[in-house]
C-alpha distance (Angstrom), angle and dihedral (degrees) to the residues before:
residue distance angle dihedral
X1 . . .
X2 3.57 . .
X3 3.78 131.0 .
X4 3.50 101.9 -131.5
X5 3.83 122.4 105.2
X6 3.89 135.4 -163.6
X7 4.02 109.7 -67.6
X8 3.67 97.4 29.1
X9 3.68 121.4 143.0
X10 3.61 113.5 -130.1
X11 3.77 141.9 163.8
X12 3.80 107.0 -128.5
X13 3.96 132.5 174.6
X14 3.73 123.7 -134.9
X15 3.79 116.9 -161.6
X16 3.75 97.4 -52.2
X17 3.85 104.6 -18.7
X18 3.80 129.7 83.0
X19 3.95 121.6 -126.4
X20 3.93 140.7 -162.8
X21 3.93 102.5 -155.3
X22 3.89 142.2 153.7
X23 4.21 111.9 -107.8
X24 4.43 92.9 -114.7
X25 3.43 88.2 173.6
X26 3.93 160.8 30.3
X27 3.83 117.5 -140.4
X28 4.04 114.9 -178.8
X29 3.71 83.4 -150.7
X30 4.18 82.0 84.8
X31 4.35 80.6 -108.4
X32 4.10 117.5 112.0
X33 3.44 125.0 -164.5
X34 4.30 111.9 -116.5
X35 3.43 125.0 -174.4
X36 3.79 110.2 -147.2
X37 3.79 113.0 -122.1
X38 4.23 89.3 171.0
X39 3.46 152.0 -10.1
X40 3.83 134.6 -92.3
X41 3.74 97.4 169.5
X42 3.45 137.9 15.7
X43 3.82 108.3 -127.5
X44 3.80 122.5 -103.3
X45 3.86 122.9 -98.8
X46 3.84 134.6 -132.4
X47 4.42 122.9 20.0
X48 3.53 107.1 -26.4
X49 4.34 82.3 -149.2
X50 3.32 88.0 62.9
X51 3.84 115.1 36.9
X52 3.74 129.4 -173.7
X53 4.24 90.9 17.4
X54 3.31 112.2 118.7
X55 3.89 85.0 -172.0
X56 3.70 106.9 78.7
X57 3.39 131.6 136.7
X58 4.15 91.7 -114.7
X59 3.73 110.6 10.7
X60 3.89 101.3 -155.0
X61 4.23 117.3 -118.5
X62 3.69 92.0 -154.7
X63 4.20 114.5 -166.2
X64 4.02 128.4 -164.2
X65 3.29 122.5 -89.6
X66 3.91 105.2 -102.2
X67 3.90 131.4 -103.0
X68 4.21 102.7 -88.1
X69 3.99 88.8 4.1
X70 3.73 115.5 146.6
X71 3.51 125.4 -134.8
X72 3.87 125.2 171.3
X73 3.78 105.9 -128.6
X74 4.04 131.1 -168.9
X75 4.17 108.8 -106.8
X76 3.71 81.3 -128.8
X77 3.80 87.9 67.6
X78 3.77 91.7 49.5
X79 3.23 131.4 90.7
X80 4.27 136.5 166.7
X81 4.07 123.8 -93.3
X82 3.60 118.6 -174.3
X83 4.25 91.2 174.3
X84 3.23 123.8 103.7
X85 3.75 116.2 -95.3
X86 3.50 124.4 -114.9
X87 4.16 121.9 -123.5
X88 3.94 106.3 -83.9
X89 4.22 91.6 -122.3
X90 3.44 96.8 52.1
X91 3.59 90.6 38.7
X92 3.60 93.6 56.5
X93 3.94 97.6 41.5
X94 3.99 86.2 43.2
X95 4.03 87.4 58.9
X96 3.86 97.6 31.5
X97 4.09 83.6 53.9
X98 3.93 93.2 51.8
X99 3.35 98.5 49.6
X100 3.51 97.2 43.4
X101 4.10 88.7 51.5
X102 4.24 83.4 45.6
X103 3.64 84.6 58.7
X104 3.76 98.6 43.1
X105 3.64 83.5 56.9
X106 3.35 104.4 56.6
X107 3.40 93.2 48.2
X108 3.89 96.4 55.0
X109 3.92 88.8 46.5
X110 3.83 86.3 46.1
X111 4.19 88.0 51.2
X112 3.84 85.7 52.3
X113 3.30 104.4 44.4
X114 3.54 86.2 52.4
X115 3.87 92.2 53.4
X116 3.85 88.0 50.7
X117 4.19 95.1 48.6
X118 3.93 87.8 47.3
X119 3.82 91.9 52.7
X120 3.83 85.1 44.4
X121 3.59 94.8 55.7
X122 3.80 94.8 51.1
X123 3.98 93.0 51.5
X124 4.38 90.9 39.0
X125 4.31 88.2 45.8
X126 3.62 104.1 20.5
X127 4.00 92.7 155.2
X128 3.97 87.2 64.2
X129 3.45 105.4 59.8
């Protein structure tokens, strides 16, 4: 069984997002019940089968878990905070911002890498072009 007890503060992740929360609850299915008081990281978008394709037959929209939601986590996806946690709002933009700008990276490096292969191609097959 786990050492956590009621009232702990805990960082938790729910499917693909990252939590601070307050242990509510005790399962003995090794789950506990946290209520989210802010966020670590924004959840991941589009079919978590399937990462990184854009073309999928239902490309997930996946939201934040709310301010004082509950959400029945595995212990194994728990683990103790003793900082102080940040304001939910400013949590949530403050994750929603970084992975937005983790995105925006890819996709320039993506764009450039692209630029570099196409050069590539003309000086490895010059006859073809």
């Amino acid at each position: 069984m786990s050492s956590f007890q009621i009232g702990d503060h805990v960082i938790a992740e729910y499917k693909t997002g990252v939590y601070y929360g307050e242990i509510v609850e005790m399962s003995s299915t090794m789950k506990a019940a946290v209520r989210i008081l802010a966020v670590k990281e924004h959840p991941t978008q589009g079919d978590l089968h399937n990462p990184m394709d854009p073309n999928v037959a239902f490309f997930h929209q996946r939201r934040a878990l709310s301010f004082q939601e509950i959400a029945l986590m595995p212990i194994s996806t728990i683990r103790s905070y003793a900082g102080a946690i940040p304001d939910y709002q400013v949590s949530l933009e403050r994750a929603l911002m970084a992975q937005i700008s983790k995105l925006s990276e890819m996709e320039a490096w993506a764009r450039r890498s692209l630029q570099e292969l196409s050069q590539l191609q003309k000086e490895y097959f010059p006859k073809s072009n």
